[in-house]
Each structure stands twice: as structure tokens, then as C-alpha cells.
N, C-alpha and C positions, 0 to 999 in steps of 0.2 A: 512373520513380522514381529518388529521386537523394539523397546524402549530403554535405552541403557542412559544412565545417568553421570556424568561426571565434570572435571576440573575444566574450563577455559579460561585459565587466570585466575583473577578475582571470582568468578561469577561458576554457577551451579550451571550448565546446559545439559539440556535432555536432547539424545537423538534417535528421533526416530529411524528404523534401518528396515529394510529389507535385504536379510541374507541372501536370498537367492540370485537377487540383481546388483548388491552396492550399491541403490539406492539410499538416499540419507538426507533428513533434514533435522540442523542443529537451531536449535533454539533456546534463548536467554529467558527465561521466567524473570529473573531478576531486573533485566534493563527492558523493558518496554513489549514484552513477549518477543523479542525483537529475532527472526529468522536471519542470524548471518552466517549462514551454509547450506546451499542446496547443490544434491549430486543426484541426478535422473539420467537414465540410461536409454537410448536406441539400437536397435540392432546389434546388440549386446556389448555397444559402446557406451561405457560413463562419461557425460557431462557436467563440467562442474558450471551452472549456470546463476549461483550467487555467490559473490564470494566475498564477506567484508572484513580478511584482515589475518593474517596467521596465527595473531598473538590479541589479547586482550585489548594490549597496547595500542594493536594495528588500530583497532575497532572502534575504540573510543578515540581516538585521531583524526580520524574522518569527518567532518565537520556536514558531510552531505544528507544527514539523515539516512543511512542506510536504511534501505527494508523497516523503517519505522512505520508505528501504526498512528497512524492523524485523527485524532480523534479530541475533544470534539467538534474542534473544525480542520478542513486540510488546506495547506495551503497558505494565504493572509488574510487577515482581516485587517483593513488599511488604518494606519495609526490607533491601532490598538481597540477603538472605539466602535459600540454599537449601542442600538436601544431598541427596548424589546415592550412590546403595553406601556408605551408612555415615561419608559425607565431607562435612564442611562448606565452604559456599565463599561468600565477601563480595563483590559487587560494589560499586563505585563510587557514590553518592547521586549522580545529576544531575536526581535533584526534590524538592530541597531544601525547598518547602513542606511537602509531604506524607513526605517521609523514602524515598521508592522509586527504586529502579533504573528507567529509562525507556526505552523504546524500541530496548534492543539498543546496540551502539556502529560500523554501517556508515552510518549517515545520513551523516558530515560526511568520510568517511572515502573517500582518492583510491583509484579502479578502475581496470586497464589494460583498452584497447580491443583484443581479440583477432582479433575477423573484424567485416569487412563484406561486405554482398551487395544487390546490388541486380539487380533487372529489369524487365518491365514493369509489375508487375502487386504489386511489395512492396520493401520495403526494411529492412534490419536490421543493427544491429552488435549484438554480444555483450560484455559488461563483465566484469570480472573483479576479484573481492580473495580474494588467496592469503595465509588469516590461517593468523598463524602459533604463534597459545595464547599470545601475550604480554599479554592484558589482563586486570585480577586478576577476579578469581575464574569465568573463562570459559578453562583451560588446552585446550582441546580444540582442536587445530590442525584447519583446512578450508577450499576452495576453494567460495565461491560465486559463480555466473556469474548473470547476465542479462541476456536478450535483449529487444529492443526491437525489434518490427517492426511496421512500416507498412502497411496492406496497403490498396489499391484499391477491393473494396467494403467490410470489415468494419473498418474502422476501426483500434485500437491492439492489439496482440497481446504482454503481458508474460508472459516465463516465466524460472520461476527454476530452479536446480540447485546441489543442495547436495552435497558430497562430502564425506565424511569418511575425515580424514588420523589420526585420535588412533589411539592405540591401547587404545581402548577404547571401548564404546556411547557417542555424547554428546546430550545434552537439545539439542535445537533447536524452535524457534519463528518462524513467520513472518509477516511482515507489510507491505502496501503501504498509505500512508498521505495517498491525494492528495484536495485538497479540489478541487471541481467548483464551477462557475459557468452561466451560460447568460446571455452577452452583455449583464452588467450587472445583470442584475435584482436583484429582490431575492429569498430565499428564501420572502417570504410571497406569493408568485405561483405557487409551485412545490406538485407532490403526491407521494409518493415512493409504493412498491409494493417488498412485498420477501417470499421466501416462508420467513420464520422463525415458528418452533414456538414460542421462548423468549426472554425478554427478562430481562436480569440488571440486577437494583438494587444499586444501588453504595452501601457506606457513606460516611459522612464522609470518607476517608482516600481514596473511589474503589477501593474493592476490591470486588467483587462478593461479595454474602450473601444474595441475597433472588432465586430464581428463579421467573419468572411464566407460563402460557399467554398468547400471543396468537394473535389470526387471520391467518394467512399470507396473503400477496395483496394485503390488502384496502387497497386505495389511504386514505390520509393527508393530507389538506390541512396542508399545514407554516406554515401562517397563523399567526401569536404563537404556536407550538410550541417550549418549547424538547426538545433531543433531545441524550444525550450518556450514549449505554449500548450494551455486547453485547448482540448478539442473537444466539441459535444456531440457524443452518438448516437449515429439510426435507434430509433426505441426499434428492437427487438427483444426478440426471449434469451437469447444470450448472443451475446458481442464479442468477436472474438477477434485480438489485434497479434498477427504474425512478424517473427523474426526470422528472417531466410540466411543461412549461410553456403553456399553453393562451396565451398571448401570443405565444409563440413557434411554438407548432403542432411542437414539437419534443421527444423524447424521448429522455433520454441512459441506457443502459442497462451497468451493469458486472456483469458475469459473469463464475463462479465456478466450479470443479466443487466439487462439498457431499458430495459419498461418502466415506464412511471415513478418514480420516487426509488431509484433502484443507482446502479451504478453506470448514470448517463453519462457521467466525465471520464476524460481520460489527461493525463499530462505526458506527453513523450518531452525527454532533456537526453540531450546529448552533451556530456561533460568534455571540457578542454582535453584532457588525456584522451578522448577517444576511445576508452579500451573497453566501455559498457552504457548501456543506455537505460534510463528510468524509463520505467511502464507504469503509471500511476493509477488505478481505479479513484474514482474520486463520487462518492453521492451526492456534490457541488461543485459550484464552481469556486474561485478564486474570490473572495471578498462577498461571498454570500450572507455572512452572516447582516451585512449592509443592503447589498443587493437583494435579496431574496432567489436569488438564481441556483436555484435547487436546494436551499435548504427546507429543511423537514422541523416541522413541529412536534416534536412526540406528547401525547398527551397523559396526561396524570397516571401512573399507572403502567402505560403504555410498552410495546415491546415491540422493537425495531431487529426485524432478520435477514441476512445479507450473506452472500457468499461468492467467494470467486477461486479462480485455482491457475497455474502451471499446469500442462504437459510437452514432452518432445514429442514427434512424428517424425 
């Protein structure tokens, strides 16, 4: 395994490889550690199962939040507004349609590269943003890290680490936000499989009010389905949500752990083009930092560890 460095445009990306498979995942240190190329292989077929964009150009074009990291809330926080011990705090609008705070502010936001490692059998660097309470209404200074590694039989291994510097409890939320593909198709070829309990209706505004039973498991034909809601998952020790392509003979699986304060959400969106589906881990829900619907406290100090990954079968 091996870590090559070079040009995507503007921007420095490292990728990690696996020479023996063509395995490869590229990644932006500069724009939000932000993963826009994965290529994992089955049956000594490569799949390219993220893909955002040929050119720099492509990438920053894309207005969908590719494979962005949400942190530190995912998702909204409905018109910008929360209060936290008594104290009110405004974020910034950056979804000017609907009037909400969106996806956190490390997506577009440069990381330093702290370690690499490589050996036979994996490969990983670790990213880093040492925030420092300067964005308005999110004064809680912290270091969050994440790791990217590569590994031989299982595929993509993300984990995140959150530290808190404030000095005080701070509201955090987490979220990875990468949309998946399977070598061109299209989504109405595809059947998804995922083991959540609850599915949340969204108003007008996309704010969750309306919570539903469904059946967990139970596989989905994504045929003219459209899909663009939370779902909250069986707490187990890892949750694991399936993409089936029977043209491809291929299954792309992202797994979660779903226990207690862990990664109980999920967002599946199926975009107008049809040509790939967001798989969202989510450590809240939509407008948590309002609701309290899985957000976490971390206290003074405190150290928040999280992980999920990619593989094919």
C-alpha cells in the first residue's frame, strides 16, 4: 500500500492506492478533507463508487455537498437559530431558499495532514482542523481529526475524533455526506436494504414533523422512487445499509455503529439525475441542535470517537 501526493487542479490531493488491486481513494486535505474518488474492487473487478467530477472545475460545481464532512451539526438547523444554558446564538443562512443553517461550516474548510502510515495490508493519513470559536454563533473552540484508511480486504475505514477545547459543554453533530454510484448506472437498476425502525416526514421547509414505523431490512427497489428523508436505526453494534445492483452482481455496503450516541441516523436522497444516491451517517437528526434529537454534549475536555466505512461484496 502506498500514498502518492499530487495536482487535482487547484488543490494538493493524496491517494491513497493499493497496487495489487487498483484500489484508490483521493482525497482534498485543502477543501473540507473532502473524499471525491473512490475505486474498490470485487472479483478482481474495479468499481468506481464515488465520483465528484473530473476536473477541479467539475467538483466545486456541484452544489450538492459531495462526500462533505457535516460537522458540527449535519444537516439544518431551522433558521439559523438555537440556544444553549439560557443563551441565544445566530448562525450564518447558507440556505437561502428555505432560510436554514446547512451542513455545519468544515466542508469547504482547509485540514493539515498530521500522520501517514502505510504497510502491507493498509494505508491512512489523519486530517486535522484546530477550530478555533471564530464562526458566529458556534463560539466553542475544537480539534476535529479524520482518518482515512485504506485497508486490503475491507475496503474504506472513516473515523472521526472530536475534542473539545471550550470551556464549557458544546452541542456537536456529526455527519459524512458522500453520494455513491456503481460504474455508471443508473439508480433505477439499484435495490437498497437498511435496518431502520423510523422514517421522518419532512415539512415544506424540510424540517422533520411527522415520524413513521417502517420495516427494517426489507430490501427496496429504487425503480422511479424518489427518496430524500431521515431514518432512525435499530441501535445495534453496527448497522449496515446495502446497495444491490443485479447487473453488476455487486453490493456496496456502508456501515455504521447505531448504539447510544453513536451513528443512529441515516439520510438516503436520491438526486433528479438519478445516476447516484446519498448514504448519509448522521450522529443526529435534522434540526437537533433545536430539538435535542440526538445531539450530544461533549464536555470540557471531552473526546468524541466515531467510525464508519465502504466495502463491496
Amino acid at each position: 500500500m502506498k500514498i502518492i501526493k499530487q495536482q487535482f487542479g487547484r488543490f494538493q490531493e493524496y491517494v491513497i492506492t493499493n497496487p495489487a488491486t487498483g484500489e484508490r481513494v483521493h482525497i482534498l486535505p485543502e477543501h473540507g478533507a473532502n473524499v471525491h474518488r473512490l475505486i474498490l474492487q470485487k472479483n478482481n473487478q474495479l468499481f468506481t463508487v464515488i465520483h465528484s467530477g473530473e476536473t477541479d472545475e467539475e467538483f466545486l460545481a456541484d452544489p450538492s455537498f459531495p462526500s462533505a464532512v457535516l460537522f458540527p451539526w449535519p444537516n439544518r438547523v431551522q433558521d439559523g437559530q438555537y440556544d444553549l444554558f439560557g443563551y441565544d446564538y445566530y448562525l450564518p443562512i447558507n440556505e437561502i431558499a428555505l432560510n436554514h443553517a446547512i451542513h455545519g461550516f468544515v466542508y469547504d474548510k482547509p485540514f493539515e495532514v498530521v500522520e501517514e502510515y502505510t504497510d502491507n495490508n493498509k494505508a491512512l493519513i489523519i486530517l486535522r482542523y484546530d477550530y478555533q470559536g471564530d464562526y458566529e454563533g458556534y463560539p466553542f473552540p475544537c480539534v476535529l481529526d479524520i482518518m482515512y484508511q485504506l485497508r486490503s480486504e475491507d475496503g474504506l475505514l472513516v473515523k472521526f475524533s472530536i475534542k473539545n477545547k471550550s470551556e464549557q459543554d458544546i452541542p456537536i453533530g456529526l455527519g459524512w455526506h458522500p453520494y455513491f454510484q456503481i460504474n455508471g448506472e443508473s439508480v433505477d437498476e439499484w435495490k437498497v436494504s437498511f435496518p431502520a425502525t423510523h422514517q421522518f416526514i419532512s415539512d415544506e421547509r424540510m424540517i422533520p414533523d411527522v415520524r413513521k414505523e417502517v420495516v427494517p431490512n426489507e430490501w427496496i427497489a429504487l425503480k422511479e422512487r424518489t427518496l430524500d428523508n431521515v431514518f432512525l436505526l435499530d441501535r445495534e453494534e453496527i448497522a449496515k445499509i446495502q446497495l444491490h445492483s443485479e447487473k453488476s452482481n455487486v453490493t456496496l455496503t456502508v456501515w455504521q455503529p447505531a448504539n447510544w450516541q453513536q451513528f443512529n441516523y441515516s439520510v438516503l436522497y436520491v438526486p433528479s439525475k438519478r445516476d447516484r444516491i446519498a448514504i448519509e451517517p448522521m450522529t443526529c437528526n435534522t434540526n437537533a441542535f433545536n430539538t435535542g434529537d440526538g445531539l450530544l454534549l461533549l464536555p470540557i475536555d471531552g473526546l468524541y470517537e466515531i467510525e464508519c466505512g465502504v466495502y463491496l461484496s
